[in-house]
C-alpha positions in Angstrom: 17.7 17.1 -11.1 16.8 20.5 -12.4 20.1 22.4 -14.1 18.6 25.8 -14.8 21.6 27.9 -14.2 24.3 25.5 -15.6 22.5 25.6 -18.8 22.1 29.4 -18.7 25.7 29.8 -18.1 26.6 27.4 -20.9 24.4 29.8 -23.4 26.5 32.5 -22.1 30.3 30.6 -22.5 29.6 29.9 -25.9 29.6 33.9 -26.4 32.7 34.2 -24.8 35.0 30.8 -25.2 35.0 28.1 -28.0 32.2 25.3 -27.8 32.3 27.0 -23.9 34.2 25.1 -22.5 38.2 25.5 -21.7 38.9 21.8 -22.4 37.1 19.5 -25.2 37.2 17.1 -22.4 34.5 19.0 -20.6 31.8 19.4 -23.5 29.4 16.9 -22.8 28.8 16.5 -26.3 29.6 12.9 -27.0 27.0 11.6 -23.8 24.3 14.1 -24.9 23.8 17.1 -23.2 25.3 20.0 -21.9 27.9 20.6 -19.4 27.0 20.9 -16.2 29.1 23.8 -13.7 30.2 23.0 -10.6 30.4 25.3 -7.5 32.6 23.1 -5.1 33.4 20.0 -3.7 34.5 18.5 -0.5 35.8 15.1 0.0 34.5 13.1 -2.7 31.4 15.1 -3.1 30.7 17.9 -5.7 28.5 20.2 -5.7 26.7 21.9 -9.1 25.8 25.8 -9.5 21.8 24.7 -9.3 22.8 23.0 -5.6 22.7 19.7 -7.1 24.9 17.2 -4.8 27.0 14.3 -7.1 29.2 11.6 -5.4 32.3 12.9 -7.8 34.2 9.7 -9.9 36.2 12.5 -12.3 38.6 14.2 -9.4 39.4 16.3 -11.5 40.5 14.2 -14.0 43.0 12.0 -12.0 45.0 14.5 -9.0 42.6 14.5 -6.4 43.6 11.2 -4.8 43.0 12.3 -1.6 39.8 13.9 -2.3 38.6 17.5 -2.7 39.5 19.7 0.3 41.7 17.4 1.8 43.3 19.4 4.8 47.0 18.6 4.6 46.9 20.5 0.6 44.8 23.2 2.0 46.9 24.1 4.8 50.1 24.0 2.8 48.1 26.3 -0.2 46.9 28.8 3.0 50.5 28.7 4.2 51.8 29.5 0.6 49.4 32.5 -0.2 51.3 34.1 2.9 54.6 34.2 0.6 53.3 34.8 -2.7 51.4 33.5 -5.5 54.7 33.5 -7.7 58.4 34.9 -8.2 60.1 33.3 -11.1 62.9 32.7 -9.2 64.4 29.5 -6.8 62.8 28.3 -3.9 63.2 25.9 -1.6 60.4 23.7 -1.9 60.9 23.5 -5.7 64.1 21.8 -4.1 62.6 19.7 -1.7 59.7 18.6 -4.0 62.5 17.3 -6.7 64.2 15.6 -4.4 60.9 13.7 -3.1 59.9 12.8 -6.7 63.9 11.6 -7.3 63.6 9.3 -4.0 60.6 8.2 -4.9 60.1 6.9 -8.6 62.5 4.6 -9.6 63.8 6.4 -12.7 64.3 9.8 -12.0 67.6 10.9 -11.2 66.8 14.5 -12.6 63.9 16.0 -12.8 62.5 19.6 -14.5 59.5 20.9 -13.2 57.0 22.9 -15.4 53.3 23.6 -16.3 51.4 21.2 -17.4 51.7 17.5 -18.4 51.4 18.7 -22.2 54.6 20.8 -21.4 56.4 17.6 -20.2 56.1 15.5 -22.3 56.6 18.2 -25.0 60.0 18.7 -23.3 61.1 15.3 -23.1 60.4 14.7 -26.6 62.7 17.3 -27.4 65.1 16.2 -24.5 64.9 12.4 -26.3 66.1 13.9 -29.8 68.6 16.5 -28.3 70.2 13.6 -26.3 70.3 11.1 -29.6 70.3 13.3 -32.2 67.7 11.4 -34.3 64.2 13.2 -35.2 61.3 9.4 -35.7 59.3 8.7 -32.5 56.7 6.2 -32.0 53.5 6.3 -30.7 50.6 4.1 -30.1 47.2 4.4 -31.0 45.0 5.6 -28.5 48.0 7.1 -25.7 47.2 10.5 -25.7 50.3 13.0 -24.4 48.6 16.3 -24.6 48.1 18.3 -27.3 51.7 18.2 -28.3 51.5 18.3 -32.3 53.6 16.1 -33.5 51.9 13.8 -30.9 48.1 14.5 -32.1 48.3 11.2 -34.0 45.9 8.6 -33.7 45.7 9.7 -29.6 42.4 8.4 -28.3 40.4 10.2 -25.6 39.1 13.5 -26.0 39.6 13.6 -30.4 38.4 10.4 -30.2 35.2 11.2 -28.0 34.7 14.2 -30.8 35.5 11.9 -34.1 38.7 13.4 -34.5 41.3 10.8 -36.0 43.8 13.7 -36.1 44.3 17.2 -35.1 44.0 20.4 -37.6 46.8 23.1 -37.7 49.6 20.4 -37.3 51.7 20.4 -40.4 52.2 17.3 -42.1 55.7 17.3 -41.5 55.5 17.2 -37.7 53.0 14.6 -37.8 55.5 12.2 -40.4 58.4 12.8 -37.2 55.5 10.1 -35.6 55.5 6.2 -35.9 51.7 5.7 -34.4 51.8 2.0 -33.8 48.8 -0.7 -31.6 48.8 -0.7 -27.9 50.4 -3.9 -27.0 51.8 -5.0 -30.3 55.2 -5.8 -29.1 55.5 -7.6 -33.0 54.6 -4.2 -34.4 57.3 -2.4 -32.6 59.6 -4.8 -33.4 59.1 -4.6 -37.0 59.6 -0.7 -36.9 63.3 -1.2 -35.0 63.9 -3.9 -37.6 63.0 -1.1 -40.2 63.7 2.5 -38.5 66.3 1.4 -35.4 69.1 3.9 -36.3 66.2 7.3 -36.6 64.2 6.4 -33.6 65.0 8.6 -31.0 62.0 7.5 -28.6 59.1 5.5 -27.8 56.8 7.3 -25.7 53.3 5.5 -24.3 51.3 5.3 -21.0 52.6 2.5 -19.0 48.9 1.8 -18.2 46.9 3.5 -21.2 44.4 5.8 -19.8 43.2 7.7 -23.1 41.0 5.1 -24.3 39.8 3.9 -21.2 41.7 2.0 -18.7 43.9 -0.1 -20.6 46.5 -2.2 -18.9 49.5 -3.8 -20.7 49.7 -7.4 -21.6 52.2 -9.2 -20.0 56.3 -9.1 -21.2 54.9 -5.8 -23.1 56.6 -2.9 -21.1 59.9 -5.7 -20.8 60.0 -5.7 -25.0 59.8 -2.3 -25.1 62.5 -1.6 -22.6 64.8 -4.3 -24.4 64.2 -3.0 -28.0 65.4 0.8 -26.5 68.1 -0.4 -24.7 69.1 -2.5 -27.9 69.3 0.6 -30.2 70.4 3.6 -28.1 66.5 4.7 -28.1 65.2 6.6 -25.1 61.8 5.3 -23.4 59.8 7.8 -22.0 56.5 6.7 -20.2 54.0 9.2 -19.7 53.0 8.4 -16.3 51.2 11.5 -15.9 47.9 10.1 -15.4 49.5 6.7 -13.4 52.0 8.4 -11.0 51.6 7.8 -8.0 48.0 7.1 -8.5 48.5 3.5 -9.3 51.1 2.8 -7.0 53.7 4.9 -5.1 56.2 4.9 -7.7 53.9 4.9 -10.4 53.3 1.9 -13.1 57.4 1.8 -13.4 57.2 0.3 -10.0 53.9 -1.7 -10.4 55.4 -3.5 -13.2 59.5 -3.5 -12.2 60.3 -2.0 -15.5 62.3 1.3 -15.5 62.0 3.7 -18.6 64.9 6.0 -19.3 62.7 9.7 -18.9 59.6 9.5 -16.9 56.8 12.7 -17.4 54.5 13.7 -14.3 51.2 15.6 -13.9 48.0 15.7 -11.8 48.9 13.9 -8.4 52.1 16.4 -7.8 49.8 19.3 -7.8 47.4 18.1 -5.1 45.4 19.9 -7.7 47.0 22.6 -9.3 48.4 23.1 -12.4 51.8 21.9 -12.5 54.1 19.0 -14.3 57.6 17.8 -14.4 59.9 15.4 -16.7 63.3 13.5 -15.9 65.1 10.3 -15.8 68.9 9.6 -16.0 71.0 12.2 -15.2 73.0 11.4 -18.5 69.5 12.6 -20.0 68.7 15.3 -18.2 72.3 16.6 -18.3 71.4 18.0 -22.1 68.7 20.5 -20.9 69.6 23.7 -20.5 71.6 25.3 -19.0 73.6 22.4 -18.6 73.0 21.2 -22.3 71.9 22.2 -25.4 68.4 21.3 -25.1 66.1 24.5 -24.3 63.3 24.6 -21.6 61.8 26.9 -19.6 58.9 28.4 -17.7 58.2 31.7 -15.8 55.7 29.7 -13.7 58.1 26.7 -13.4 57.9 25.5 -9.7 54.9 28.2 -9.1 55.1 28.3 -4.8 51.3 27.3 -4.9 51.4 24.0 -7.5 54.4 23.1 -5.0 53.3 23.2 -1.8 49.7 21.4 -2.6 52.4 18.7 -4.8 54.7 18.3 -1.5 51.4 17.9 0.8 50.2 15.8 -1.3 53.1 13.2 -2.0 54.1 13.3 1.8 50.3 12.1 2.7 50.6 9.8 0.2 54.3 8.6 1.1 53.7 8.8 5.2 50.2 6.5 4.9 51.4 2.7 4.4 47.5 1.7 3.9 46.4 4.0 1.1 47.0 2.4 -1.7 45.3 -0.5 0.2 42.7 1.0 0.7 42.0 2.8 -2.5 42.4 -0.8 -4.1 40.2 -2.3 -2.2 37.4 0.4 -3.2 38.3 0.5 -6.6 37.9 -3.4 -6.6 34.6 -3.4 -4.9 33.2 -1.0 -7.4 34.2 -2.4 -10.1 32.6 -6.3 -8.8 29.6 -4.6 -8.0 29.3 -2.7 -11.2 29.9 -5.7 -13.4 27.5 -7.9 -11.5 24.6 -5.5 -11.8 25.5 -5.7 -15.8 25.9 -9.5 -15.5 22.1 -9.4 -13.5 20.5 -6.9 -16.1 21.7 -8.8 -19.0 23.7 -5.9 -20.5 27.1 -6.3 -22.2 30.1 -4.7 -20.5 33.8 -5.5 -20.3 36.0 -3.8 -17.5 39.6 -3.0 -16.7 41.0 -1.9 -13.6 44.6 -1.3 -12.6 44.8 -0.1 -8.9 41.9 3.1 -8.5 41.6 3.5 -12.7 38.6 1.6 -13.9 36.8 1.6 -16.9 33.6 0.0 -17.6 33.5 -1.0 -21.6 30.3 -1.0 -23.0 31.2 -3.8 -25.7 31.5 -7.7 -24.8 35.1 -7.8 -26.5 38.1 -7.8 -24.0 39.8 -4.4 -24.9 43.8 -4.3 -24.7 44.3 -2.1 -27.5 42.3 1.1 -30.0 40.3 -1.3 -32.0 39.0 -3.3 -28.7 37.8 0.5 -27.1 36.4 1.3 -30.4 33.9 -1.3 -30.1 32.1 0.1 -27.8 28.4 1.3 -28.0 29.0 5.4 -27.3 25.3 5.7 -27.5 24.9 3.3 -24.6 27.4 4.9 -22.5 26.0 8.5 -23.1 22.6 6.9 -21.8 24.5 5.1 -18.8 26.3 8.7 -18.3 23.1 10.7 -18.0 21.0 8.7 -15.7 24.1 7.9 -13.7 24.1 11.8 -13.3 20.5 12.0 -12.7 21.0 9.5 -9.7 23.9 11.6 -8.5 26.9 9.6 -9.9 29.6 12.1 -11.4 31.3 9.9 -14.2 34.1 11.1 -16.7 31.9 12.1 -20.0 33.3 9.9 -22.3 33.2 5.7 -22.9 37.2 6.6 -23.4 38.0 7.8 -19.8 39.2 6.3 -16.8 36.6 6.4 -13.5 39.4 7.9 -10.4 38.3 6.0 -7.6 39.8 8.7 -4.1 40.5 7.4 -0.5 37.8 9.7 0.4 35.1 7.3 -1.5 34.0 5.2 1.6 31.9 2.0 1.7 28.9 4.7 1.5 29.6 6.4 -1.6 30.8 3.0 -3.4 27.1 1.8 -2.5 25.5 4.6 -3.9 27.3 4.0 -7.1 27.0 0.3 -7.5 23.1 0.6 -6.7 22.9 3.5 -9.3 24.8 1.3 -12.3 22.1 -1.7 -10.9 19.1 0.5 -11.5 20.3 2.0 -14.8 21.7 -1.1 -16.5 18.4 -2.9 -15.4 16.6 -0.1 -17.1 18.7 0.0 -20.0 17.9 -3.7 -20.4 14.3 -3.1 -20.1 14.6 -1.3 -23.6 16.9 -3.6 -25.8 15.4 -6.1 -28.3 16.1 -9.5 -26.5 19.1 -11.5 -27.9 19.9 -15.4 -27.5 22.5 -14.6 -24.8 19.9 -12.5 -23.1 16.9 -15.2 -23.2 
């Protein structure tokens, strides 16, 4: 594949925005090489500005479970544009779309919409103190929640694919507010109610961790967690912006049958705009303003575009029985076929799936927590990344993401990608030293 005009317009980005990209998420730093810039996509399929055609496993980062395109969010975005693009005042279908995500995910009984995903769980952050009145939070290593500062600690993903431990420009005494404790170590957490019950005001985490690849929780983990909040008057938030309704209708909550007290939202309720929302118990979400004390708000709040591609969106999703089915299916298929061809080439890889996430782990330790990611060989997933592109495999850029399988990939497009991972992990074995568990 030639990328002749991507890598002109990079030179010229740099001019004009930092590192030139708007997200470090996009860089292509830690597999490599540069960014490539995409012109469209349809379906599962993107396409780059040099006409180069990629079967796309990013989605845009998580919200394009039905695919790029997909008619029901286009006709509801054309629809839309014949109102306006924004008033900063009520609508309707801000109405209709909280009342949807109320009915649907088992938690909410309230529910703020805003931005971004950063914004929510910003908000019910603050929400979580305001309601308590305590300041400590905690944190585990590796969930990322935005770029939230006194949530930059220790949060996997995108400072982690840089060699960022923690963010600069966050004062020291925003940071302290955070108790940054393992993924899965329901002993740890214990320890820090045993020491800081009476401060905590909440624990925040993804349900399924998504920031440092697909990491699922271990069993009776989400249950502690829930018991230890409910024992000290703490509030537990789960970021479910990456999991809701991706990994099951009614998000990981309902996967795993247990309910957090606030509940943030992103990706998936946009159909692909930019939009997020935050809620929980209406004893909660009683405190923001202007019912409560706690401030909030947003000219862009409920923008009539993010809503109508959300409500499109999460009526497909609620009005298809099979899709998640489906979806499962393929995501299960891929990742078999993927960690057979690894198994056949020799090479060492650990995966974890939880419904359409899946990560493939280039490290033969199982990975439920940071230090089980960590292990991973970054170089070998930068050489995976590249001639995964090269055979016209879109893959998230970093060993610490989460592959979005669609219900748009068909049988076809998980072929192409399981015979793609084949060739390359056969090649990659072709120039490793042999080991004794290789022959």
């Amino acid at each position: 594949m030639q990328h002749e005009l991507s890598s002109a317009l990079f030179k010229e980005a740099q001019q004009v925005i930092p590192g030139g990209v708007n997200s470090p998420a996009r860089a292509f730093r830690a597999v490599g090489r540069e960014p490539v810039f995409i012109a469209r996509g349809d379906g599962c399929r993107l396409w780059d500005v040099d006409g180069n055609e990629y079967v796309d496993f990013v989605g845009s980062w998580g919200p394009l479970f039905l695919g790029h395109r997909h008619p029901e969010v286009i006709a509801a975005l054309e629809g839309a544009l014949d109102t306006s693009t924004s008033f900063g005042a009520p609508t309707v279908a801000e109405v209709k779309m909280a009342e949807l995500i109320c009915e649907i995910v088992p938690s909410i009984e309230m529910v703020r919409l805003v931005n971004s995903g950063t914004e929510a769980t910003m908000s019910a952050l603050r929400v979580a103190r305001g309601y308590t009145g305590r300041d400590l939070a905690i944190k585990f290593v590796g969930n990322y929640h935005g770029h939230v500062d006194s949530l930059l600690v220790k949060a996997g993903s995108g400072l982690a694919t840089l060699g960022i431990s923690d963010s600069g420009g966050v004062p020291e005494g925003f940071a302290a507010t955070t108790l940054p404790l393992p993924y899965n170590g329901a002993a740890a957490v214990q320890e820090a109610f045993s020491t800081y019950g009476d401060r905590l005001a909440a624990v925040i985490l993804e349900p399924v961790a998504g920031n440092m690849g697909c990491v699922p929780p271990r069993p009776g983990f989400l249950q502690a967690l829930r018991d230890l909040c409910s024992e000290n008057g703490t509030v537990l938030i789960f970021d479910e912006v990456m999991t809701g309704f991706r990994v099951a209708l009614g998000g990981a909550q309902s996967l795993y049958g247990v309910t957090p007290d606030m509940t943030t939202l992103g990706k998936v309720i946009g159909g692909g705009l930019p939009i997020g929302a935050f809620g929980g118990r209406r004893e909660i979400m009683q405190h923001v303003a202007p019912l409560g004390a706690v401030y909030q708000g947003g000219t862009l709040s409920g923008n009539p575009l993010a809503v109508a591609g959300g409500l499109a969106m999460l009526r497909a999703l609620r009005g298809d029985p099979g899709i998640y089915d489906r979806v499962e299916a393929s995501s299960a298929r891929l990742q078999a076929g993927v960690m057979s061809a690894a198994e056949d080439a020799g090479v060492k890889l650990t995966s974890n799936r939880v419904g359409s996430m899946v990560t493939f782990f280039f490290t033969d330790r199982t990975v439920h927590d940071w230090d089980g990611a960590a292990s991973c060989d970054t170089e070998l997933f930068g050489h995976y990344f590249r001639e995964m592109l090269a055979c016209g495999i879109y893959l998230p850029c970093s060993q610490f993401e989460a592959v979005f399988v669609s219900d748009a990939h068909g049988e076809t497009e998980i072929d192409l990608a399981i015979n793609a991972a084949a060739k390359v992990l056969a090649g990659v074995a072709e120039t490793q030293p042999a080991s004794p568990s290789q022959g």
